[in-house]
Steps between C-alpha positions, in 0.01 A plus 500: 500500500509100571236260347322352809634089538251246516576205663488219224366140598640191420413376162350786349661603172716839469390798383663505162345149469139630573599783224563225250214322553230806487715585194400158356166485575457870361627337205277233495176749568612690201564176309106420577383871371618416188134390399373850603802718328379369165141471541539897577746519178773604720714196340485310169559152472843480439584740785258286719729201405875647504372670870305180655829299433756766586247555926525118502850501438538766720250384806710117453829659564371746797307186703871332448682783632283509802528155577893510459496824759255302729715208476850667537346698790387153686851341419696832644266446781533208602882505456513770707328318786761229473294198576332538159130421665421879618 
């Protein structure tokens, strides 16, 4: 069984792109419930600190991934067109 295609418009950013960035802002979401995991005493405050700086770490280098897809995908693009202005 074959995955139905959808047509994909110029510009818009590749699926693995869009994968890295809802990775990164999960990340980030979790990053803010940090507040509420230790006001429930699900964390201490050393676990609060070694996980809030291992999701930012973690959402940083996601958002940069996607942007380097997005990017590539645009250059590929365009080079593909061959007048570089598709």
């Amino acid at each position: 069984m074959s995955l139905p295609i959808r047509p994909v418009t110029p510009g818009s950013p590749p699926a693995r792109s869009k994968v890295a960035g809802g990775l990164a802002a999960l990340a980030c979401a979790a990053c803010c419930a940090i507040p509420l995991l230790i006001a429930a005493g699900v964390l201490t405050g050393a676990g609060a600190a070694v996980l809030e700086r291992t999701l930012l770490v973690v959402a940083a280098g996601l958002a940069v991934l996607a942007l380097g897809m997005w990017w590539l995908h645009r250059r590929r693009a365009a080079a593909a067109c061959g007048c570089g202005g598709c």
